[in-house]
KEGUPA-848338 format. One record per residue: chain; x, y, z of N, C-alpha, C, O in turn. Coordinates in steps of 0.1 Angstrom, whole numbers, plus 2048, in hexadecimal, padded with zeros to 3 digits. Layout:
! KEGUPA-848338
vexdo, nxx, nyy, nzz, caxx, cayy, cazz, cxx, cyy, czz, oxx, oyy, ozz
A, X, Y, Z, X, Y, Z, X, Y, Z, X, Y, Z $
...
***
This chain:
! KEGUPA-848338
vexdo, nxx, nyy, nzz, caxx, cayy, cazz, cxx, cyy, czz, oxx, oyy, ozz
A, AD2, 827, B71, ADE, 824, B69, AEA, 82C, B6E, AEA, 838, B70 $
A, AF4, 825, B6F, B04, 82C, B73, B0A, 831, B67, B0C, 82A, B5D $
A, B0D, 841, B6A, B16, 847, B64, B23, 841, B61, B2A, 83B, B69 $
A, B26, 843, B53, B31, 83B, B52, B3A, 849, B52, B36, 853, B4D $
A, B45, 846, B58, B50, 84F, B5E, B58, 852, B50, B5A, 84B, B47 $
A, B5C, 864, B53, B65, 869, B48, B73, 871, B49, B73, 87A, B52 $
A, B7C, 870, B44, B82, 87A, B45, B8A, 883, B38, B90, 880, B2E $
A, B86, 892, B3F, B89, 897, B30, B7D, 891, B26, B82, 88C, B1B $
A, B76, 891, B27, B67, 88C, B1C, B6C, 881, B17, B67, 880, B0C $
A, B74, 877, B19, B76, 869, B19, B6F, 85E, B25, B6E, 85E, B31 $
A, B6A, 852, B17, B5F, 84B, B27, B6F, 83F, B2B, B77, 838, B25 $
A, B6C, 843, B35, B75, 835, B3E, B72, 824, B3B, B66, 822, B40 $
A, B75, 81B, B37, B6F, 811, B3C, B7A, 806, B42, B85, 806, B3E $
A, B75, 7FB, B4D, B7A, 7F3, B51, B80, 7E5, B4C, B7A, 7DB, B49 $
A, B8F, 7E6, B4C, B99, 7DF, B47, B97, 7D6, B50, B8D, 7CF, B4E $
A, BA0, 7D3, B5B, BA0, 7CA, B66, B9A, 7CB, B70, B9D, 7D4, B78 $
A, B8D, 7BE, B72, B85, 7C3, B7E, B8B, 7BE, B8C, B95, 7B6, B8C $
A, B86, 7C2, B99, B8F, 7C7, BA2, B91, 7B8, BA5, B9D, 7B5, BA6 $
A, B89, 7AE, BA6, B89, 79F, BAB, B95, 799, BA2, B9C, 78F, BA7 $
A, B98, 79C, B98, BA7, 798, B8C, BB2, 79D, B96, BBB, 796, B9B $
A, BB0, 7A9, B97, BBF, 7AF, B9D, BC3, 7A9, BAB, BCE, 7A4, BAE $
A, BB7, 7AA, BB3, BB9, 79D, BC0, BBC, 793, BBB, BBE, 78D, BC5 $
A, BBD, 78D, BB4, BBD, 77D, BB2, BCA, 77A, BAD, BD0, 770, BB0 $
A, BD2, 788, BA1, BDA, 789, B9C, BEB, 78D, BA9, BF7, 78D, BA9 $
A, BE3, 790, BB1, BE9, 797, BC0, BEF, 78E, BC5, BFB, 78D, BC6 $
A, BE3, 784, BC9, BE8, 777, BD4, BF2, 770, BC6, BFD, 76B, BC8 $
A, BEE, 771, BBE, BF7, 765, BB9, C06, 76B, BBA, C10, 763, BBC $
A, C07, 777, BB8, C14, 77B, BB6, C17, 77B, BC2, C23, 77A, BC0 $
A, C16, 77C, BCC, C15, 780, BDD, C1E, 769, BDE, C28, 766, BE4 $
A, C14, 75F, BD8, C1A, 754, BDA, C28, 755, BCF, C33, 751, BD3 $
A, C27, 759, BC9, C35, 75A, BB8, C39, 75B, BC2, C38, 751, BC8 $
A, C41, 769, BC9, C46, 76A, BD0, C52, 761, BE0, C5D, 75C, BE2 $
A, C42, 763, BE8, C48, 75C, BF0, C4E, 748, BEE, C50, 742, BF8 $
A, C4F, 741, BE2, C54, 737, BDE, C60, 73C, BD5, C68, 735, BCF $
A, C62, 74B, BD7, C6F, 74A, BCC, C7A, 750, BD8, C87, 74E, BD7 $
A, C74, 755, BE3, C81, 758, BEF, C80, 74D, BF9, C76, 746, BF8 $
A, C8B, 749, C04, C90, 740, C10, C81, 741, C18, C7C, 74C, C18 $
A, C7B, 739, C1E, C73, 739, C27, C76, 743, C36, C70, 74B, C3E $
A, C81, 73F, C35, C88, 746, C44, C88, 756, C41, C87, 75A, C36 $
A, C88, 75D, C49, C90, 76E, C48, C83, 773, C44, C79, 76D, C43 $
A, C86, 782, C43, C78, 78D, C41, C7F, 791, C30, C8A, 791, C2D $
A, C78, 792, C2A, C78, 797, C1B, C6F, 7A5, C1D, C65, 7A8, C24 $
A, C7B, 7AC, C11, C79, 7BC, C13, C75, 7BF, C07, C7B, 7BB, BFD $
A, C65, 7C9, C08, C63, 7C7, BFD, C62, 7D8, BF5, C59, 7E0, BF8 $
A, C6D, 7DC, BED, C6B, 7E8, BE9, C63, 7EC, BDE, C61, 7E5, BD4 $
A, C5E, 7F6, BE1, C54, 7FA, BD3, C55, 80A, BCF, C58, 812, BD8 $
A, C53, 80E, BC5, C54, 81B, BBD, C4B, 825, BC2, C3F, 821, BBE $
A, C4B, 830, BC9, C42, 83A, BC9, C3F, 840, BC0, C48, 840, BB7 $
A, C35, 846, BBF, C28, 84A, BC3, C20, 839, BC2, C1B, 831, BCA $
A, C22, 839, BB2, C1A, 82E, BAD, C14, 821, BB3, C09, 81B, BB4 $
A, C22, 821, BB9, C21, 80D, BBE, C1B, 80E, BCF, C1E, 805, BD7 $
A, C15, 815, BD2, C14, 812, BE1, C08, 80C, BE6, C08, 805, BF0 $
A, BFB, 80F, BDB, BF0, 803, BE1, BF4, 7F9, BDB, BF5, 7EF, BE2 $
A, BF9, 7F7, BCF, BFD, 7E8, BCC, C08, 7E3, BD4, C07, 7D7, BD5 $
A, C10, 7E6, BDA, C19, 7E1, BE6, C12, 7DC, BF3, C16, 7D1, BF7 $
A, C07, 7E3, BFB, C01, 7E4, C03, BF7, 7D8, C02, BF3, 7D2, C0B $
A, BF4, 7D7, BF6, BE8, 7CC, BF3, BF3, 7C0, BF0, BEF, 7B6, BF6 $
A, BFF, 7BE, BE8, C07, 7B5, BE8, C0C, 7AE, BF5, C0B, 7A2, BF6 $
A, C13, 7B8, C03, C14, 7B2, C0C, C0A, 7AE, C16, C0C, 7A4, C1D $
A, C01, 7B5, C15, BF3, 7AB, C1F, BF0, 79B, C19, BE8, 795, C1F $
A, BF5, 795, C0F, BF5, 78C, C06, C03, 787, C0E, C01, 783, C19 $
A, C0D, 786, C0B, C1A, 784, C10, C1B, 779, C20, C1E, 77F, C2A $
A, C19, 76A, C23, C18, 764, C2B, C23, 767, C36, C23, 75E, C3F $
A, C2B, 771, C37, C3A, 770, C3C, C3A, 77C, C40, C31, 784, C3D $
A, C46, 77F, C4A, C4B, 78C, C4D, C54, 796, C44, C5F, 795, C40 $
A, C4D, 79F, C41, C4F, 7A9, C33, C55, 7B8, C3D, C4F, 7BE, C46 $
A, C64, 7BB, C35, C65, 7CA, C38, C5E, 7D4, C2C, C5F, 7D0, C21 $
A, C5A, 7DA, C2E, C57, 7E0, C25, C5A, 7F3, C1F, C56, 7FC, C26 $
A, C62, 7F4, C11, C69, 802, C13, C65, 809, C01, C62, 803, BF7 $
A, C67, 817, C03, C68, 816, BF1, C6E, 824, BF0, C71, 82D, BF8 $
A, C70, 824, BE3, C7B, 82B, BDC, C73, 837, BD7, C67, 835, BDA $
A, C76, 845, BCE, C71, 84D, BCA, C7A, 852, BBC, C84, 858, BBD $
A, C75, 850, BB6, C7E, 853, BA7, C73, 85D, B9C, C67, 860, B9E $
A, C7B, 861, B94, C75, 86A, B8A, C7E, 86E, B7B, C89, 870, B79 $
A, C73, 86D, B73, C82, 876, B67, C79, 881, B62, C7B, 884, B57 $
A, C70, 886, B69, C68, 892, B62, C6C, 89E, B6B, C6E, 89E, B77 $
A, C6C, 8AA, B62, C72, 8B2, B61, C64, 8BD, B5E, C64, 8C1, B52 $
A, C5B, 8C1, B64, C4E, 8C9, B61, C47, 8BA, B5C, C47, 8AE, B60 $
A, C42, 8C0, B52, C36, 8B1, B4B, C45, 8A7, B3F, C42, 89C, B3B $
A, C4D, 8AA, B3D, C54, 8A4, B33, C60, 89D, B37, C6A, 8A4, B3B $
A, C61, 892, B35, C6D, 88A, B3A, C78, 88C, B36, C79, 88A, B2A $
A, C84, 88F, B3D, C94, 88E, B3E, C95, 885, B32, C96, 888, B27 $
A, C95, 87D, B36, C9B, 86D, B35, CA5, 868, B3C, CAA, 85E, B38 $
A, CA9, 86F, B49, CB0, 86C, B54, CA8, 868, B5F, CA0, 86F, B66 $
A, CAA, 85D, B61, C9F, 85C, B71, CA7, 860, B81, CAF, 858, B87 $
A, CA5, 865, B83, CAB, 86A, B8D, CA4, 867, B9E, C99, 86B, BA4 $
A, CAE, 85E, BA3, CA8, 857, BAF, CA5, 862, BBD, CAF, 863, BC4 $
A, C9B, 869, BC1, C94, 873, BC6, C95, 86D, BD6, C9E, 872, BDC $
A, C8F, 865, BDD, C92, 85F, BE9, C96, 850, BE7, C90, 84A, BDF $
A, CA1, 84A, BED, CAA, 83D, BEF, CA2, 83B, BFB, C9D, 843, C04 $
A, CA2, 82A, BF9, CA0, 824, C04, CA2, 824, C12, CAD, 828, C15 $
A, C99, 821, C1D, CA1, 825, C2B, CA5, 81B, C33, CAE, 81D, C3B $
A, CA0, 80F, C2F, CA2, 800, C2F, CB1, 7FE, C2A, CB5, 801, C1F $
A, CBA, 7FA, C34, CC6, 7F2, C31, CC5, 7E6, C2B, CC1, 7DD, C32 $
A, CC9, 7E4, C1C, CC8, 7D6, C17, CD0, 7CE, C15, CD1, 7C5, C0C $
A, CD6, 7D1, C1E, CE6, 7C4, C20, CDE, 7BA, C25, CD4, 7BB, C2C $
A, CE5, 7AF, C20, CDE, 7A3, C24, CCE, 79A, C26, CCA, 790, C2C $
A, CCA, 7A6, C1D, CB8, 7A7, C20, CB7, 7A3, C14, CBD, 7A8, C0B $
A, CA8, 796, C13, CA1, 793, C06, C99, 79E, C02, C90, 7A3, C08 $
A, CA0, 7A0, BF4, C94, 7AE, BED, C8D, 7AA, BE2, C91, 7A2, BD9 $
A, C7E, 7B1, BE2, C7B, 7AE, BD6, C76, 7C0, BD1, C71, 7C9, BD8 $
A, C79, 7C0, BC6, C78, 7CC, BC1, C6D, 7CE, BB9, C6B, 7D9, BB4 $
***
């Protein structure tokens, strides 16, 4: 029998199994590519830390040529939030003239 996983003496259990979230991927991966121009490379930025396997798994999905960049923001301040978010690394990607999806 498998241990069921804890943390902090809390049992974990499974919300979204992983074949949902692939499935939930590609579709958003098609949302997408029908809502920009066929033509040109679409740049796709996403939020660090958080967003980067979901970015990663979103563009292998992506039928098209994808730039791909992301941003670094924060409003925590030790463990307790500002309530300022404060944008920590900007983009390196020039987005003049480039399809973004954010």
């Amino acid at each position: 029998m498998e241990k069921q996983p804890t943390i902090r003496g809390r049992r974990l259990e499974l919300l979204i199994s992983e074949e949902e979230i692939k499935r939930r991927i590609k579709e958003l991966a098609e949302e997408i590519e029908r809502s920009f121009p066929p033509e040109g490379e679409l740049l796709i930025v996403g939020l660090l830390k958080g967003s980067f396997i979901f970015v990663s798994d979103l563009v292998r999905e992506i039928k098209r040529p994808v730039l791909i960049d992301f941003i670094s923001a924060s409003s925590y301040s030790g463990t307790e939030s500002s309530g300022n978010v404060e944008i920590r690394q900007g983009l390196y990607i020039d987005i003049k003239d480039k399809m973004c999806f954010w």
